[in-house]
N, C-alpha and C positions, 0 to 999 in steps of 0.2 A: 715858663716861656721857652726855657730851652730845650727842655722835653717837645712841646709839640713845633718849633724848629727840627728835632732831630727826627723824627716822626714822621714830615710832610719830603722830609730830606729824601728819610726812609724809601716812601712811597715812590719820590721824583724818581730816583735810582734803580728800584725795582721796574717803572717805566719805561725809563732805559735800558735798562735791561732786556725786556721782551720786545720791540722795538726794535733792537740790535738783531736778535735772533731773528727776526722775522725778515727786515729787512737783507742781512747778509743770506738768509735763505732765498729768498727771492732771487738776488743777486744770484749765485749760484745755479740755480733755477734757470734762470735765463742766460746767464753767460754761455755755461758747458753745453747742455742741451736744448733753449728751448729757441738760441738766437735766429731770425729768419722768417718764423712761422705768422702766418698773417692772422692778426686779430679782427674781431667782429665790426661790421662796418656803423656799428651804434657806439661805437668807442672814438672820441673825434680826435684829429690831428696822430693816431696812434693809426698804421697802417699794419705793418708788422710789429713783431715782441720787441726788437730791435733797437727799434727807438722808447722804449721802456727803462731801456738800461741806464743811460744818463741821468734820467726821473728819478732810476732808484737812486742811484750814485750820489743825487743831490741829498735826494732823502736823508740816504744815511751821513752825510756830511753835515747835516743840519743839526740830528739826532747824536756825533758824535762832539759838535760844538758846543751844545749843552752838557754834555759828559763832561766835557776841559773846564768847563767854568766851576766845573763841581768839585774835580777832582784833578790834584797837578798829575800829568804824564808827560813821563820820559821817554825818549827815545834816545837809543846809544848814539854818542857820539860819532863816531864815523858812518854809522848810516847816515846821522844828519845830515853831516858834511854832502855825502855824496846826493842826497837828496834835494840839499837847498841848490847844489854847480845842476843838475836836471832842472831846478826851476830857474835858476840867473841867468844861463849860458844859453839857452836858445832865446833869449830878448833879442839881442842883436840880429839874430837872425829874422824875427820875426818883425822886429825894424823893416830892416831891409826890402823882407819880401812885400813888406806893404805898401814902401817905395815906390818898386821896380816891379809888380808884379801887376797884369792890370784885370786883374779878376780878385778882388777883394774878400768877394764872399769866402772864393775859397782858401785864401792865408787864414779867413776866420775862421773855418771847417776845419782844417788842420791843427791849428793853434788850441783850438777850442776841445779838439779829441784829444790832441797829447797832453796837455795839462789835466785834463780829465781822469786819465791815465793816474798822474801822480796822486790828483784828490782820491782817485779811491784807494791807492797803496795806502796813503796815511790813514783816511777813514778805518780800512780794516785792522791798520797796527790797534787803534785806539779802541773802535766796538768789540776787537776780539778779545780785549780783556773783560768785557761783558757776558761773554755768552760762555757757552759749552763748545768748542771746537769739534766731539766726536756726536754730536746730533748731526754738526755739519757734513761730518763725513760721511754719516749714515745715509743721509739725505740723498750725496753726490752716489753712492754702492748702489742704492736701488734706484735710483733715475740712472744709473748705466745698467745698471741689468732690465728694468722696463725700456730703455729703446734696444738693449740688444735682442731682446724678444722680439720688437719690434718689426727688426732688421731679419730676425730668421723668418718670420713670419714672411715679409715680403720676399725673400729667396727662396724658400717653398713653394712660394708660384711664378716663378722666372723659370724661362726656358733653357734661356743661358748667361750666367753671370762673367762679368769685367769687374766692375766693383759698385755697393749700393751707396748712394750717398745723395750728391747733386740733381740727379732727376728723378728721385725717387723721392727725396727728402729735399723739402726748405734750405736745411741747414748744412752747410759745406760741410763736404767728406771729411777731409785733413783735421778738420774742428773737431767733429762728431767723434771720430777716431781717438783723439787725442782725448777727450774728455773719458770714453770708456776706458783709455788706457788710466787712466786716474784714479777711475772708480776699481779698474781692477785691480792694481798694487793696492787699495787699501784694503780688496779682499783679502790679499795672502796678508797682510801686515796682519786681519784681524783674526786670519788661521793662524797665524803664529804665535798668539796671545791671549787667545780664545780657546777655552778648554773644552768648549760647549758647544752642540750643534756643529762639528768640524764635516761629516757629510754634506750638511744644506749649504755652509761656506765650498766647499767644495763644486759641488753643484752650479753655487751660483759663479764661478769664476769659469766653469767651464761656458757656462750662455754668456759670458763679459768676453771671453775671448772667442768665441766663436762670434762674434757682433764685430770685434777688431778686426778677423780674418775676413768676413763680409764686405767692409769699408774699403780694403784692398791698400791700407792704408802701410808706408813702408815707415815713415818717421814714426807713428804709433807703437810700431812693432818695435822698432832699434830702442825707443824710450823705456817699454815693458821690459826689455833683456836688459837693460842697464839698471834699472830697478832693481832688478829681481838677482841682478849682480852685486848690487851695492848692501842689497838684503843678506845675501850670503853671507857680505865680508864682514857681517855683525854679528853673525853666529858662528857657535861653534861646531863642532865636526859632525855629530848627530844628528843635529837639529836639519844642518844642511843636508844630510841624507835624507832625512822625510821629506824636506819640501824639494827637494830635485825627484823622489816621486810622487810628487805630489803633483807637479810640474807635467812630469814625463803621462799621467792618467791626462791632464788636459790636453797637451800636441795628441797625444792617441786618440781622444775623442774628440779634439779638433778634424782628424784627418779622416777618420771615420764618417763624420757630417762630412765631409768637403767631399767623399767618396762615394757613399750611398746616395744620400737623401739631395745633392745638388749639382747642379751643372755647371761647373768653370772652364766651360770651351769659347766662351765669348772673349777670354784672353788675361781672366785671371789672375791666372798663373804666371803668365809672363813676369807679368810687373814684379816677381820676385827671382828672376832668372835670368833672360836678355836682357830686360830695360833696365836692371841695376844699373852697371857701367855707363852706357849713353846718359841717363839720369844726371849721375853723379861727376861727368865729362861737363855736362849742359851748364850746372851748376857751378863749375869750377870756374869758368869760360865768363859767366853773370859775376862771382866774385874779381875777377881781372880786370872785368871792363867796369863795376860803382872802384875801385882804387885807381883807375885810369882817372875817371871822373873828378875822384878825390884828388888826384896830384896834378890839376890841371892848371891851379894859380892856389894864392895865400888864402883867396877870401871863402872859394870850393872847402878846403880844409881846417878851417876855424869856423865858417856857417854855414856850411853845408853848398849845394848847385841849386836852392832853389825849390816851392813848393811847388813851381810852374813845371817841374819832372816830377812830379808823384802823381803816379796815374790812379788813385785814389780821392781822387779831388776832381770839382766840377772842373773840366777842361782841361785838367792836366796830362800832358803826355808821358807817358810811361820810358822813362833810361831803364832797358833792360832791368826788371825788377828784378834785384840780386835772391832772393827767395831766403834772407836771412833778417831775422830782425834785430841785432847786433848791427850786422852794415848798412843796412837800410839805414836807422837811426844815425848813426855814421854819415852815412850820404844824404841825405837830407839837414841834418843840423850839424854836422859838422864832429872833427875828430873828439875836441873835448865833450861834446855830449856823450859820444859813444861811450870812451873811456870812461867816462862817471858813471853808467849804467852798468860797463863791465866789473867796473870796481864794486859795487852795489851787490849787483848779483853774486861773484863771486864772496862778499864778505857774509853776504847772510846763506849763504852757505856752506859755507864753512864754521860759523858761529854756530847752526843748527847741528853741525855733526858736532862740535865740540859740547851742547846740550847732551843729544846722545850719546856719546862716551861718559862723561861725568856722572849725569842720574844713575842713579842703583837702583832706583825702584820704578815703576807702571811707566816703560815710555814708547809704547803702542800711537800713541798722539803726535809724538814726534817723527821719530821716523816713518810714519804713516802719511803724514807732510812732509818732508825730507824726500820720500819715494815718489808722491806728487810733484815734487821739485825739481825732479830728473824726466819726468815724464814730459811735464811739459817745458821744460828749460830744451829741449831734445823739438817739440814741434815752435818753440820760435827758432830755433835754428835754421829751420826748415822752409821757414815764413815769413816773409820781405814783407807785410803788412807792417806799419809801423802804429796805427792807430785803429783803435776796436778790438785791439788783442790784451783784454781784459782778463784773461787768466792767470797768464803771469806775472798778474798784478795783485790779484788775491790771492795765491798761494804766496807771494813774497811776505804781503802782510801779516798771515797765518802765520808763517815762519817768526819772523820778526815778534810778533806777539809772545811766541811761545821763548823765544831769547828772553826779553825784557821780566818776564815771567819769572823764568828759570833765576835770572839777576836778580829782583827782587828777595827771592826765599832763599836763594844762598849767603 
């Protein structure tokens, strides 16, 4: 009896298992690269991939609740903590705005994507003790190197490039951008620790960056240098002299493409020259006026101004969307939400470098996520969207996984 119990166990789990895989692939699939793009009109109520995402989301939270019944999981304390004041502390606001707001549908639309948000943070902590983490990354390296082909492709027949993204593609520039920046730190992470094939890695990181230079994308880029900074400060002296030339062969044969074979007189170029400063003016000017916002009475700064200011919402008018999603989140739900998200982020960040220093042995997986965690911790910086910004939702999880992991075996 208890043989074919543990047997049927056996099997349930193995289910789970491939399940997990499949669905966090997908996920990935569609978050980084495929969000946007219109599905077949024999597919009902599914217009674009887009709204796909929640489907999976569900999926995998279905799939990860039969996991908990199976098996107890932990998660660290202080993540808890900061996870449960994300789900408690915007009630009141969500109160309120139900109140006082008189478009209902969309408090629901809001409410409904930011809790969303945290079901999938938790989903991945928990299926990614299920699966294989470096299939995932595989997955994300060659879906950024098949769209940056992509991307050359399409600038091969342009007359004159600005940058490709928005009208050439579904899927928003900044996104797109930021996602090959993901896929290409885990290129160098897997030259660093890969013995084998280091040409065709090489290769492929010069079509990964040459796809981010395309995009025209500046937070993409700031994110890849601070990687590839934080990469350094984990090696030692030598090592870092290969891979700064290793580095210095991609800018060369970045600027060689950008030289010969394409035309960036459409204005390029600017965007990393003139329009820095005005940019980064514009920006500062949107952070001054959501803290105006915020200090405007008691109830603006304990529940936010309001879902009736998030121009992301049916009929909502747009307060100067601060283009960050630390303040956005802030400005919308209020200073203690923000802060529990800051706290959040910053601890599972710090917990994943404290992973990497400790291990002595294969930790390619780690900082390979760690490097993703700067990439795109750098494009919400950048991005006042507060809801559908699923990425750095599953790289936190990732991260988190791989702590509780680490916890366990030691």
């Amino acid at each position: 009896m208890t043989h074919n119990y543990q047997h049927r166990s056996g099997i349930f789990t193995s289910w789970i298992r491939k399940l997990s895989h499949i669905l966090i692939a997908l996920l990935v699939l569609n978050t980084f690269f495929l969000r946007g793009y219109k599905l077949p009109e024999y597919i009902p109520f599914l217009t674009t991939t887009s709204y796909g995402i929640p489907i999976l989301i569900l999926l995998l939270t279905s799939v990860t609740f039969f996991s908990v019944t199976l098996q107890q999981v932990t998660i660290p304390r202080h993540i808890a903590v900061c996870t449960f004041l994300l789900i408690s502390l915007p009630i009141a606001s969500l109160a309120l705005n139900t109140v006082v707001y008189t478009r209902p549908d969309a408090v629901i639309i809001f409410f409904f994507e930011y809790y969303l948000n945290i079901v999938l943070f938790l989903s991945v902590v928990v299926a990614a003790r299920h699966i294989d983490e470096d299939i995932i990354l595989n997955i994300l390296l060659i879906l950024g190197i098949v769209q940056s082909l992509v991307l050359i492709d399409i600038a091969l027949g342009m007359d004159a490039i600005r940058r490709i993204g928005n009208t050439e593609l579904p899927i928003g520039v900044n996104h797109l951008s930021h996602a090959l920046g993901a896929a290409f730190v885990i290129g160098i992470t897997k030259y660093q620790y890969n013995k084998h094939h280091k040409k065709l890695i090489i290769l492929s990181l010069l079509i990964l960056a040459l796809g981010i230079a395309l995009t025209g994308s500046r937070s993409s880029i700031i994110g890849v240098s601070l990687a590839i900074v934080a990469l350094f400060s984990l090696q030692n002296k030598s090592t870092i002299i290969k891979n700064i030339q290793v580095v210095t062969i991609i800018l060369f044969g970045v600027t060689v493409f950008g030289v010969v074979f394409v035309n960036f007189s459409g204005g390029g170029i600017n965007r990393f020259t003139e329009g820095i400063l005005s940019s980064l003016l514009g920006r500062f000017d949107l952070y001054l006026e959501a803290l105006r916002e915020l200090s405007s009475g008691p109830i603006a700064s304990l529940i936010g101004i309001g879902v009736s200011n998030y121009g992301h919402t049916p009929g909502g008018s747009l307060v100067g969307d601060p283009h960050n999603f630390w303040i956005s989140l802030t400005l919308y739900l209020g200073i203690p939400v923000g802060l529990a998200f800051l706290f959040l982020h910053l601890l599972i960040g710090r917990q994943l470098i404290q992973v990497i220093i400790n291990q002595t042995d294969q930790k390619e997986t780690e900082i390979a996520i760690f490097l993703m965690l700067i990439v795109v911790s750098t494009y919400i910086f950048f991005s006042g969207r507060v809801t559908r910004i699923y990425t750095i939702w599953i790289v936190l999880g990732l991260a988190v996984s791989r702590y509780t992991q680490y916890l366990n075996c030691s």
